[in-house]
N, C-alpha and C positions, 0 to 999 in steps of 0.2 A: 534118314529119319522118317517116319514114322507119321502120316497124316489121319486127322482123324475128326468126320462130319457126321456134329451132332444135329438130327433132325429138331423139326417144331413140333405141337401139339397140333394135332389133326394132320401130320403126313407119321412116314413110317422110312425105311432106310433108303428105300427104292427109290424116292423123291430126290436124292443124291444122283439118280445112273447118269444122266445126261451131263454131271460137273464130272463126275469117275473119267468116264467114257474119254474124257478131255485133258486130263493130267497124267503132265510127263513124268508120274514116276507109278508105279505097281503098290507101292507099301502104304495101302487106304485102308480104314476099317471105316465100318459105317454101321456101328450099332445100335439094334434096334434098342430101344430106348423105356419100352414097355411090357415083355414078352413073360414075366416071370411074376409078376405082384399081383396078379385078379385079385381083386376085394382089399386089398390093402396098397393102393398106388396113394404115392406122395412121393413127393420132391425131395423130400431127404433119403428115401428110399431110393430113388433114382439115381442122385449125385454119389451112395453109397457104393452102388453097384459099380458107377464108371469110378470109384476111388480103390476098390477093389481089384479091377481091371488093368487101370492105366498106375498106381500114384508107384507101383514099382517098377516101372520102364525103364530100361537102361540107356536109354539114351532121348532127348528130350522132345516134344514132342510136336508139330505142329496141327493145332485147333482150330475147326472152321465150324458154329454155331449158329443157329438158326432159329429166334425168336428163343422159346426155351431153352433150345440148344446154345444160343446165347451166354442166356444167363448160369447157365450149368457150366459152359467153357469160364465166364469168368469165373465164377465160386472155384473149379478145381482151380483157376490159376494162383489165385491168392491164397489157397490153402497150399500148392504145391509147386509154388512158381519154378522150382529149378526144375519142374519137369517139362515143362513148356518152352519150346522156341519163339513163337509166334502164336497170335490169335488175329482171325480173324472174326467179326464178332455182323450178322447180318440181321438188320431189323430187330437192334438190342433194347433193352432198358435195362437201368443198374436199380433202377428204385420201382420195384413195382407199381404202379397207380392203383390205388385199390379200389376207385369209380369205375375203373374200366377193366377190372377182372369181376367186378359184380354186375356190370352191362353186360361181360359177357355170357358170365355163366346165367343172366336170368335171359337171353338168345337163346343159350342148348337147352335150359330146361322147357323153352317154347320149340323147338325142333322137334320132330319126330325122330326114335331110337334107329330106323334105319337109315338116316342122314349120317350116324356113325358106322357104319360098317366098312367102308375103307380108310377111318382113320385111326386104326391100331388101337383105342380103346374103346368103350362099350361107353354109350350118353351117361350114365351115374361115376364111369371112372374119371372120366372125361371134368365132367365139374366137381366132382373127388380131388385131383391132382390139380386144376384151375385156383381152386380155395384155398390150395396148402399150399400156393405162393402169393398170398395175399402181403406177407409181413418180409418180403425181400426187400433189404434195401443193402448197395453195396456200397454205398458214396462214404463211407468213412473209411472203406477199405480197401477203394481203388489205389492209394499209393503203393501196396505191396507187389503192382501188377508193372514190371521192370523192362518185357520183351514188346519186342517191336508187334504195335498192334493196327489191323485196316478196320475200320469201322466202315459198312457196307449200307445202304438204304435204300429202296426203290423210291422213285419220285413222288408214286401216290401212295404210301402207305404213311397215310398222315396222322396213324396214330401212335408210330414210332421214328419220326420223323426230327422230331423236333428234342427227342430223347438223346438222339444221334448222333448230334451235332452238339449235344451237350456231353456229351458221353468222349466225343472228339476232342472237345474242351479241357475236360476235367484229366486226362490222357495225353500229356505233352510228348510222346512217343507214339501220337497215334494220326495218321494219319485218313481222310475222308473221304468217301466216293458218294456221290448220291446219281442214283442210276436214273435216267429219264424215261418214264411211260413203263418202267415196273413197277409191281405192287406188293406185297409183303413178302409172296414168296420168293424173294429173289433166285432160289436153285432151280426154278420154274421160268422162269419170264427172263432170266437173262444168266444162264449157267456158263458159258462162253467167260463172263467177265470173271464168276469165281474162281474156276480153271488158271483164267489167265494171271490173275493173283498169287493163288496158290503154286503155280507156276516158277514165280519169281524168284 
């Protein structure tokens, strides 16, 4: 079957090599996530593409998601659950906080435009696609989500943290990792453990 690592906002697919490099099996895709929409990026556009993509595979698939990536792994699952074997789901939220996507986007708009040059979209797309997941919330629709799921969290990334373990909660087929002394990017700070997961 068929693995497939969805990046976060502000990495790009590359951010994957070091989890690749490390799983026993060849059959990874890891796509880029931004590469087609200039001036018209949005979340729905994005989940379209990977629906396009992925929702007729012939055989089901396992999910590894990464902040964004995340929340796009669950949205396809609950729209396409029988395409899915597994998810795992790192430094998720199912309800977006809407305090803390306008903390961050008023951060990028204090950032200068070359601060985004390696992370796959340009400062205006960048809080473009930040805003049009303001109104995410999946908690009434997590029951459709049926495959065995890891819920992942670095020890300090304590502003998805606490999401985590509720997300662990709400998910009685899911089981929790909370990684010590990493921080949001887990495919960075400790790629070793996703590997070994995905592994299993």
């Amino acid at each position: 079957m068929k693995t497939v690592l969805l990046h976060g906002l502000g990495q790009t697919a590359q951010d994957w090599k070091d989890v690749v490099c490390q799983l026993s099996t060849s059959n990874v895709e890891c796509p880029e996530l931004f590469p087609s929409m200039r001036n018209e990026i949005s979340y729905s556009r994005i989940l379209a593409n990977l629906e396009r993509q992925y929702s007729n595979a012939t055989e089901p698939l396992h999910i590894c998601g990464l902040s964004l990536g995340a929340l796009l792994a669950l949205d396809f699952t609950i729209r396409h659950g029988d395409k899915v074997a597994s998810l795992v789901l790192i430094g998720a939220q199912y309800k977006v906080p809407t305090l803390l996507i306008d903390f961050q986007n008023l951060l990028f708009r204090c950032m200068p435009a070359k601060s985004f040059y390696n992370m796959g979209l340009s400062k205006s797309d960048t809080i473009k696609l930040s805003h049009s997941m303001r109104s995410l919330d999946f908690t009434s629709q997590l029951s459709k989500i049926t495959c065995p799921v890891t819920v992942l969290c670095g020890g300090k990334d304590r502003a998805n943290l606490k999401a985590s373990i509720k997300l662990n909660e709400l998910l009685p087929q899911a089981t929790l990792h909370i990684i010590p002394g990493a921080g949001h990017e887990v495919n960075k700070y400790a790629p070793k453990t996703i590997s070994a997961i995905l592994n299993e």
